[in-house]
Structures are given as C-alpha cells and as structure tokens.
VOBA-1610 file (N, C-alpha, C; in pm, whole numbers, padded with zeros to 5 digits, always signed):
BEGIN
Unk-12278-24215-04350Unk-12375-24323-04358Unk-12507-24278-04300Unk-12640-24311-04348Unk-12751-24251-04322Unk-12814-24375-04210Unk-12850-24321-04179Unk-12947-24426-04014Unk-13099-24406-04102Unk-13123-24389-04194Unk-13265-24409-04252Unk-13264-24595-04294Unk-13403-24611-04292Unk-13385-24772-04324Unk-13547-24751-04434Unk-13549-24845-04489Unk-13651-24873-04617Unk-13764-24899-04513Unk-13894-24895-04555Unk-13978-24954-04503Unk-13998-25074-04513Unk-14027-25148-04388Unk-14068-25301-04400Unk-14053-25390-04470Unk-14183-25377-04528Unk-14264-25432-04655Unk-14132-25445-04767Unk-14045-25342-04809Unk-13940-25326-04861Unk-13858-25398-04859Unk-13757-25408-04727Unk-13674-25490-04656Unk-13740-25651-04678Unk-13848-25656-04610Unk-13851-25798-04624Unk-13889-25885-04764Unk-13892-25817-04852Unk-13909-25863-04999Unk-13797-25869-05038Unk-13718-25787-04988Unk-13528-25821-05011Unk-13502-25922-04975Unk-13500-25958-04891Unk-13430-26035-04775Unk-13460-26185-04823Unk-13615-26190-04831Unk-13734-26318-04925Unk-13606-26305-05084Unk-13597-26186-05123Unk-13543-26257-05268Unk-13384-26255-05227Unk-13294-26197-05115Unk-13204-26296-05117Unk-13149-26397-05113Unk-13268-26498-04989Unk-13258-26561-04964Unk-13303-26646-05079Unk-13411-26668-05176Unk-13433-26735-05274Unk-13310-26754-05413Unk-13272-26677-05397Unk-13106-26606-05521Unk-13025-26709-05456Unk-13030-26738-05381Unk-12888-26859-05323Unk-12972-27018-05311Unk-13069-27001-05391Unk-13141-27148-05364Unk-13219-27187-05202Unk-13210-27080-05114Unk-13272-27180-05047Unk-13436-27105-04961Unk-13498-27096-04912Unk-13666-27122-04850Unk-13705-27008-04780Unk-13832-26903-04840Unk-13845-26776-04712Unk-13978-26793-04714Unk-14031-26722-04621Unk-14200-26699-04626Unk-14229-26583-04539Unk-14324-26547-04522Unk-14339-26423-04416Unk-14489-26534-04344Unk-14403-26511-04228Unk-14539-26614-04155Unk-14611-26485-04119Unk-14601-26357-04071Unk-14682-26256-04026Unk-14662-26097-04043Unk-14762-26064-04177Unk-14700-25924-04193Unk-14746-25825-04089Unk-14650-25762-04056Unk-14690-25576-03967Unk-14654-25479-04009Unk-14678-25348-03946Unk-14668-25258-04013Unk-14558-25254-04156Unk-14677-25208-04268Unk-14590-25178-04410Unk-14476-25119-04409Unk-14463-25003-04353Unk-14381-24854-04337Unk-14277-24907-04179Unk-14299-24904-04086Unk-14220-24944-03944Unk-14223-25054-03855Unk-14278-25135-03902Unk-14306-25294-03851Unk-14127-25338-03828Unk-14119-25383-03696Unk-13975-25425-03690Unk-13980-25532-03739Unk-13882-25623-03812Unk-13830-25704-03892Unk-13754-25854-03790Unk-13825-25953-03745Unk-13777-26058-03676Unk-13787-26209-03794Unk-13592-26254-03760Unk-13629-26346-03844Unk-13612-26447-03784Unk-13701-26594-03814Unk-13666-26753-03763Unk-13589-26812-03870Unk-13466-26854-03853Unk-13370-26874-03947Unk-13339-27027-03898Unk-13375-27151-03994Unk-13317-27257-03985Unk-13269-27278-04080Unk-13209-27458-04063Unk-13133-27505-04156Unk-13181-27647-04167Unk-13270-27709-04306Unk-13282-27845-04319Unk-13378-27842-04221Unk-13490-27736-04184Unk-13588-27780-04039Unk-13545-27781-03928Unk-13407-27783-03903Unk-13318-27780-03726Unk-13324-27649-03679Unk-13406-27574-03584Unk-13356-27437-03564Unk-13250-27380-03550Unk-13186-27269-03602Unk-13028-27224-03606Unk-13058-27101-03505Unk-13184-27051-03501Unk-13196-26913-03426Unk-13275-26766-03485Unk-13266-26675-03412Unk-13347-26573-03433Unk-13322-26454-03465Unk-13291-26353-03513Unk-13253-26223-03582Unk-13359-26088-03537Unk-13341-25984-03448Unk-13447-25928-03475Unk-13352-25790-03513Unk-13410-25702-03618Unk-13321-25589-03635Unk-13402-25451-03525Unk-13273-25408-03461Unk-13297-25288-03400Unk-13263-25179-03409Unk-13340-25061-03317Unk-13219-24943-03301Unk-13146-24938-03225Unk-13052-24881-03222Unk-12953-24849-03132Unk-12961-24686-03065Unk-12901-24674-02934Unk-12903-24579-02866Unk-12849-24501-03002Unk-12783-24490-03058Unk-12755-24366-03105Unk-12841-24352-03299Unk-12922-24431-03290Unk-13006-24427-03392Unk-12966-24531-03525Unk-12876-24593-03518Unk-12853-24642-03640Unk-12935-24803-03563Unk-12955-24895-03691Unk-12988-25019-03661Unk-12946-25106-03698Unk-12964-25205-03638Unk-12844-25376-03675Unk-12927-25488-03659Unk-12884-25544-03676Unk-12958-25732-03690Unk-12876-25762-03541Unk-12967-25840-03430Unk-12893-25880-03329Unk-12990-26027-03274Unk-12910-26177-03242Unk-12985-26270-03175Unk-13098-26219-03073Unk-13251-26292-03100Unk-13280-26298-02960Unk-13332-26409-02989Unk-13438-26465-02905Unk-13495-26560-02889Unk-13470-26722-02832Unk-13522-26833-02879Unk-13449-26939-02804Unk-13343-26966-02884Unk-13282-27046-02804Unk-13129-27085-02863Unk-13151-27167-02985Unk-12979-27213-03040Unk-13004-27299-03156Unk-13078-27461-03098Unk-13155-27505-03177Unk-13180-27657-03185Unk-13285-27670-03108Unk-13396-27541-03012Unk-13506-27536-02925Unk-13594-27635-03053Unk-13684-27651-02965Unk-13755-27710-03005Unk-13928-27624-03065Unk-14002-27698-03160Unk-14132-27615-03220Unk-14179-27546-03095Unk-14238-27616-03003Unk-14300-27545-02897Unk-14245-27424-02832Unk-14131-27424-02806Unk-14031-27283-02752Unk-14066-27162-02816Unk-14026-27239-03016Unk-14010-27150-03065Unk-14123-27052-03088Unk-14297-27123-03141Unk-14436-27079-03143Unk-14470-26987-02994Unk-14389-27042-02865Unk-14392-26986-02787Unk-14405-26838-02792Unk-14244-26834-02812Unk-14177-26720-02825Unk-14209-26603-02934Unk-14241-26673-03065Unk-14316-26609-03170Unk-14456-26532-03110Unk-14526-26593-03056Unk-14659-26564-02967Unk-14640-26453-02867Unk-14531-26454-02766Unk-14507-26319-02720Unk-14470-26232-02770Unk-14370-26229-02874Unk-14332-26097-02937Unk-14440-26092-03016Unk-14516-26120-03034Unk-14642-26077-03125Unk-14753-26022-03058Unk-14792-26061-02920Unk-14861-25966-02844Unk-14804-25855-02819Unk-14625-25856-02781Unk-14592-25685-02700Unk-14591-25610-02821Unk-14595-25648-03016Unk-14566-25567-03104Unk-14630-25641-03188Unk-14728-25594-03184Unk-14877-25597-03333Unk-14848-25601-03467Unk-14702-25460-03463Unk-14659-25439-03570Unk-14575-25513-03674Unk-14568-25642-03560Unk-14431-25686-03590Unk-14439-25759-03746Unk-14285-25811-03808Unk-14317-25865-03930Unk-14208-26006-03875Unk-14268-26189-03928Unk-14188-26223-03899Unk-14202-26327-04014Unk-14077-26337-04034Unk-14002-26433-04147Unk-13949-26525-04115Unk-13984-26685-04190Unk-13956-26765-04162Unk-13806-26812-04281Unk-13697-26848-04239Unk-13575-26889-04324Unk-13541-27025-04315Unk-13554-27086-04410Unk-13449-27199-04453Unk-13344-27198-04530Unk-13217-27190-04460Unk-13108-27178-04554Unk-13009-27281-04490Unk-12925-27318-04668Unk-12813-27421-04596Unk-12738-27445-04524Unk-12703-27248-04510Unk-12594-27246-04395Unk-12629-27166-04339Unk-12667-27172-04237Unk-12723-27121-04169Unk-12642-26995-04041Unk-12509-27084-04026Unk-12460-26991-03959Unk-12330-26917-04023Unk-12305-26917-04150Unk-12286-26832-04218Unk-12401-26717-04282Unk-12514-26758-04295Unk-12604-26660-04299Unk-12631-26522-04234Unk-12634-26600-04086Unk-12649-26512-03946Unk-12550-26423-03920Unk-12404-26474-03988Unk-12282-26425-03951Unk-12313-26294-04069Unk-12316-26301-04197Unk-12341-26184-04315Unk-12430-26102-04257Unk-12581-26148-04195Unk-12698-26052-04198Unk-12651-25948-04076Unk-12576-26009-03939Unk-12525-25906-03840Unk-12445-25839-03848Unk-12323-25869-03969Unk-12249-25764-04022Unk-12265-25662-04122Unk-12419-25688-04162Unk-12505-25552-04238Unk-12520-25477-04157Unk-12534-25495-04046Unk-12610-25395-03989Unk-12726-25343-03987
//
C-alpha cells in the first residue's frame, strides 16, 4: 500500500462528489494549499453538528481521517471558534463543510479509509 495521497484540491472534489452521489450537501468554506493543504471536515446532519474530521499523518507516514474539534451538538459559536484557530496555526488549510443524513455512519466509513 502506498502512503502517497492526491493533492488537495483532488481529494476534496472527491469527497464534494461523494458526498453529493448519496443525495446529500458539501461546500468548501476555505480553500488552501492546491497540492498539500491538510483536509478538515465540519460534518453535520439536518444543521445539528455531528463533528469534525481532520486527515493526518501518522508517525510512520501513512494518513487517516481522525476526530478533532468540538464535540457533537456544540454550538455555531464553538464551532466558527474553532474553525478560526485552525486557520491561523495553518493558512494552508482546506475546510469543508458536510451535510449528510447520516452522519455517523458517514464518520464511521471516512475513518476506516484511512
């Protein structure tokens, strides 16, 4: 298995048309780097926050989708919060906004990609 990953820009046009292929809502609230911009997603359901996705590396180079951010059901302010700091420590960053029905079946598929 190769630890290479697509660039960005790539990935998140996937991700936008998977999520559209099952009927339900993407947007990119903020593009970063085309080529290495890390990939953070805000994933709700029906407008209720379900939570946050950011994909990383791992000590030994490969990368995965792993929670951070505020918990499920925070509220707008937390969340703009939180969006606002990871956007100062990484310029690069790219972040996607999700509406999907299920939300925590979603979360459950995207962390077992890896």
């Amino acid at each position: 298995m190769s630890n290479e990953r697509l660039p960005s820009a790539v990935e998140a046009a996937g991700l936008i048309r998977r999520v559209a292929a099952n009927g339900d809502f993407a947007t990119i609230i903020k593009k970063g780097d085309q080529d290495r911009g890390a990939l953070l997603l805000v994933i709700s359901s029906r407008g209720r926050h379900a939570g946050c996705l950011e994909r990383t590396l791992t000590l030994d180079g490969a990368y995965l989708w792993q929670s951070v951010g505020p918990p499920e059901s925070s509220g707008s302010d937390e969340i703009r919060e939180f969006l606002a700091k990871r956007t100062r420590f990484d310029a690069d960053l790219w972040t996607i906004e999700l509406d999907v029905a299920d939300a925590e079946r979603f979360i459950a598929e995207t962390t077992a990609l890896g």
